[in-house]
N, C-alpha and C positions, 0 to 999 in steps of 0.2 A: 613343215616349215623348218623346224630344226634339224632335220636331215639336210634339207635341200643348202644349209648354211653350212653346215661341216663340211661338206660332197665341194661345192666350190672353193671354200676356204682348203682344204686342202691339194684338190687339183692348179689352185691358182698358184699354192706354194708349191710343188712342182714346177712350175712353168717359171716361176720368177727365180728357183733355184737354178735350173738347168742354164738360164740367164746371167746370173749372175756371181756365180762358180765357176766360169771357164776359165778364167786367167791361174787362179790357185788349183783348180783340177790340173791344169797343163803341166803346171811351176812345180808342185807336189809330186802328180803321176805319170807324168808325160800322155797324157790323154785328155781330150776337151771336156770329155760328159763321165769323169770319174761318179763325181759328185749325182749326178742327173741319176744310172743306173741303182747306186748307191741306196738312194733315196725311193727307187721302185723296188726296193726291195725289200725296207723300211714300211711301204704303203702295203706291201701283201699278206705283212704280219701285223701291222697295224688294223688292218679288214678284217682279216681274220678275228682278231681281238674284239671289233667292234659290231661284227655280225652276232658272236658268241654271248657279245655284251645284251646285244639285244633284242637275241631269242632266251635267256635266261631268265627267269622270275626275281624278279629285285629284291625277294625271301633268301635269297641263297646267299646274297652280301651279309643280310644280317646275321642269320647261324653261322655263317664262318669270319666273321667280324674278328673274333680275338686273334685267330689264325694268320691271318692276311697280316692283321695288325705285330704279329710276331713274326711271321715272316721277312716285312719289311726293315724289323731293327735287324734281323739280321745281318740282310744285306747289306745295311748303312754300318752295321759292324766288320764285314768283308773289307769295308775299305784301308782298315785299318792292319790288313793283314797283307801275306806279298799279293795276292788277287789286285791289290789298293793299283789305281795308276794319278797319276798327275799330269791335266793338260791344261796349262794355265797356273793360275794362284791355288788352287784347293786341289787335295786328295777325294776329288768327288765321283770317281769312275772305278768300274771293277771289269778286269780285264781276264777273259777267260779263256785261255787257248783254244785256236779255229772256230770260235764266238767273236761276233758284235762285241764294243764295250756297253757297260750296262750303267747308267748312272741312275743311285739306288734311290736319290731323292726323290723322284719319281713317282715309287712304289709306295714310296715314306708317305707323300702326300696323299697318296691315292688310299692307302691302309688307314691312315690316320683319318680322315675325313669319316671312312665307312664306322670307324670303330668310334669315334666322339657321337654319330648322327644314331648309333647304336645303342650306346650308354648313355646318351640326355634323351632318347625318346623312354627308357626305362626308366629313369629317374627325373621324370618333369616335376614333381612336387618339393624333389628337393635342391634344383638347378638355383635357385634365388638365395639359398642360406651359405654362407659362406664358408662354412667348417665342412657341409656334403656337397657342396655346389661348385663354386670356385676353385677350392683349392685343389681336390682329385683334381679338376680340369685341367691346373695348370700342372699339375703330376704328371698325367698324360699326356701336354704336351713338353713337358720338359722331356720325354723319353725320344724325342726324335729332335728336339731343338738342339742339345747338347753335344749329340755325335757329331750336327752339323756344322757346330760351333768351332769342333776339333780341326774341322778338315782344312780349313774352312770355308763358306757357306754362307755369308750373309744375307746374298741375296735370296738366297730362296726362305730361310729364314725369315725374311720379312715378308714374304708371298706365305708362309703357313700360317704365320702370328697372326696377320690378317683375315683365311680364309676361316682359320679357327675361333678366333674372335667372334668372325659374325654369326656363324653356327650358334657357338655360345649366348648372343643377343637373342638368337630365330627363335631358339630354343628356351626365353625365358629368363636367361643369367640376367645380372645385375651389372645396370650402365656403371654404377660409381666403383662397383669393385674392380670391373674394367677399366674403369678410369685412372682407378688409384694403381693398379699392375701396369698399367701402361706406362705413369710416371716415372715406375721405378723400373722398368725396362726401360727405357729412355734415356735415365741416368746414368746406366747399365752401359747402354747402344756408346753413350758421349765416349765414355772410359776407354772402351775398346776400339773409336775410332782413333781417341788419341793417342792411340798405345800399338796399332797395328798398321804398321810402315802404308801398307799396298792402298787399307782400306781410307786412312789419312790423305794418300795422294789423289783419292776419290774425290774427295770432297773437297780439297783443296782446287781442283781441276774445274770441278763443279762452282763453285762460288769465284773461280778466277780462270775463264778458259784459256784465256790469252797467254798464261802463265806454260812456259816451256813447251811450244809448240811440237818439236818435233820429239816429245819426250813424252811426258804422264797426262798433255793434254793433248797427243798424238790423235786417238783415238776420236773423242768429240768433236775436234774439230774439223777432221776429214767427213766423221758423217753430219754437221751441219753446213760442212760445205758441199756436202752432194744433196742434201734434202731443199738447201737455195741453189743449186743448179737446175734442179726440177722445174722450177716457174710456175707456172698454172696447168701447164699441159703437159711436160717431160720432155726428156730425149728421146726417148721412143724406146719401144723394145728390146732390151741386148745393145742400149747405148751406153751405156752408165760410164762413165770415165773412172770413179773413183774404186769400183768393184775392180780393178789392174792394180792391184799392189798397195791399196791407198788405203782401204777399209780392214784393217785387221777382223778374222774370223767372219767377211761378208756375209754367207752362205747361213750366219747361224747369229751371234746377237747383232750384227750391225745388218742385217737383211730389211731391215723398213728404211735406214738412207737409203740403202742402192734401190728401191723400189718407191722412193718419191723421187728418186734422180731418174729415173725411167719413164716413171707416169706421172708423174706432177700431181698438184693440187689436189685438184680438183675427181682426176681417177682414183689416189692416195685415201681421200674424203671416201667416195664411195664403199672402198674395201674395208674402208676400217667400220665402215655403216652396217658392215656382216656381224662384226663384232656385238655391235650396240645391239640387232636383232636379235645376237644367240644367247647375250644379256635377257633380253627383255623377255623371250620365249621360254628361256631354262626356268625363268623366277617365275612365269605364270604360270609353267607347269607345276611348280612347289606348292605356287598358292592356291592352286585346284586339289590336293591331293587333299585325302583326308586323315591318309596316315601316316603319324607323325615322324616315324624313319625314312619313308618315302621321302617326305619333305625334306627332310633336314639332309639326304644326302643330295638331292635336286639344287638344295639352294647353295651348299658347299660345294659340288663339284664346277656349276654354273660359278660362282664367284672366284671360285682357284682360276679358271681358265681366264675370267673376262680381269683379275688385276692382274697375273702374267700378263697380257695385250696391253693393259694403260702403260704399268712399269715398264716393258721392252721401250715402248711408243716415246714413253716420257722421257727416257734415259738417253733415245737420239736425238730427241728433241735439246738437250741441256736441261728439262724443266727436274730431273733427278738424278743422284750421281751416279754413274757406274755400277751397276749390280751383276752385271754377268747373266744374265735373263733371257732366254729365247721366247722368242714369240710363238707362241702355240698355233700347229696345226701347216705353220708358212716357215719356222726354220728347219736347218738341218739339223736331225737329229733323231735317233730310230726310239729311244726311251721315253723322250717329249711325246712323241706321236702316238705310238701305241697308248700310254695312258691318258694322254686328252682323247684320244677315241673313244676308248673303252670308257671314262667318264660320260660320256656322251651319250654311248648305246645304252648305259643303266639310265642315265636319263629319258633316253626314250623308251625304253622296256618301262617306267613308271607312268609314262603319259600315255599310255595305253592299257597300261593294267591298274594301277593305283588309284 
């Protein structure tokens, strides 16, 4: 079943890309189907990854856990060097001659996940005490929250705190100590939003979309007016009105308007029903497994991908501000892809061997 959901979720984001990239492929490259080939070739290394992912013994993430997990601060340290590129608000790409760009948060996520599910399944007796439990935890994730803080990064930022969070609960930690780091990350979140131009005109846009239309509430309001141009049924196919110029970055976070302005409602409802399946499947595989790194990176890699899906979803919707978020498996993007893949094949290398 959770093959069968990645397999469509990804062929479908294919089909909706090569749809709804042709105005910015044309505008960009002078070719219709820049983006469309683009993205096959994204899917061959992405296969690859995720076949590799899941003929390998899900033993091999946890011996090389620290590795992986050093690896990735590297790369998130790359960005900080001339490798660094900037497309958009943040230094979150690394750009390697006659290479793909690489965005390192990715790996960040994907290391960080193996290596917390690696170090709370070795230390469960002392995950509840706050001096050996909590605090490492939140040491380890300060070592990826921080560079990303630099660049910056908020949005994914809030997609770690969160995936790590839960791990942390799966795993035994303590609701109030979470509760009480939450506070004070929160307080933290206010400061920064009042103090960081870009991330302020978020939120402001967010609690007031009306407010400078063709300016910082540009964005929101073209994709809520293509997800109410959709109706119940859509414009069909390769209609989208707003994917011509209207949807800044269509192809990559604003790809769920142009695909409720396509399919409407009601088809919209359906594909995101893939979502809630690969939710429901990844966490029963966690809760069948009997051993406890198995589980704990099951239930983390499952949770990274399905609040990426809410966040993109919700931030077209106006129900959250602006994050900069791609939707897994259906935006454009070869670093998105390859590691929700590969998240996925160790998923299923565990629901057959764990």
């Amino acid at each position: 079943m959770l093959l069968l959901i990645v397999l469509l979720l990804v062929f479908f984001g294919l089909a909706m890309i090569s749809s709804v990239s042709v105005y910015e492929s044309y505008n960009k490259f002078q070719q219709n189907d820049f983006y469309f080939w683009r993205r096959i070739m994204q899917m061959v290394i992405a296969f690859a990854g995720f076949i590799f992912c899941i003929a390998i013994p899900y033993r091999f993430w946890e011996k090389t856990s620290l590795l992986i997990m050093l690896g990735s601060m590297i790369l998130l340290g790359l960005v900080f060097t001339g490798l660094g590129a900037d497309y958009g608000s943040s230094n979150s790409w690394i750009d390697i001659p006659f290479l793909p760009s690489i965005q390192p948060v990715e790996f960040a996520k994907f290391g960080l996940i193996i290596y917390l599910a690696h170090w709370m399944s070795e230390h469960r007796e002392e995950i509840k005490h706050f001096k050996y439990g909590f605090i490492p935890f939140v040491i380890i994730l300060s070592f990826v929250i921080l560079p990303l803080a630099l660049q910056p990064d908020f949005g994914s930022i809030l997609v770690i705190i969160l995936t790590a969070t839960a791990v942390f609960l799966v795993a035994g930690g303590s609701f109030f100590q979470v509760f009480s780091g939450g506070l004070f990350a929160g307080l933290l979140g206010l400061l920064i939003v009042l103090n960081v131009e870009y991330i302020y005109n978020r939120f402001v846009t967010f609690f007031n979309p009306e407010l400078d239309s063709l300016g910082i509430s540009y964005q929101i309001k073209n994709a809520l007016t293509a997800i109410g141009s959709g109706g119940f049924f859509g414009l069909g196919f390769g209609q989208s009105i707003q994917k011509n110029g209207y949807l800044p970055e269509v192809q990559a976070d604003t790809i769920f308007a142009a695909i409720s302005e396509e399919m409407g409602f009601l088809r919209t409802a359906l594909f995101l029903g893939l979502f809630v399946l690969l939710a429901f499947r990844g966490l029963q595989i966690a809760r069948e497994c009997k051993d406890s790194f198995a589980k704990l990176i099951a239930i983390g890699f499952t949770i990274s991908i399905t609040f990426l899906a809410i966040i993109n979803v919700a931030v077209n919707m106006a129900l959250l501000p602006n994050t900069g978020i791609t939707l897994p498996f259906i935006s454009y993007g070869g670093t998105s892809l390859l590691v929700s893949m590969m998240m996925m094949g160790i998923v299923l290398n565990i629901s057959k061997t764990a």
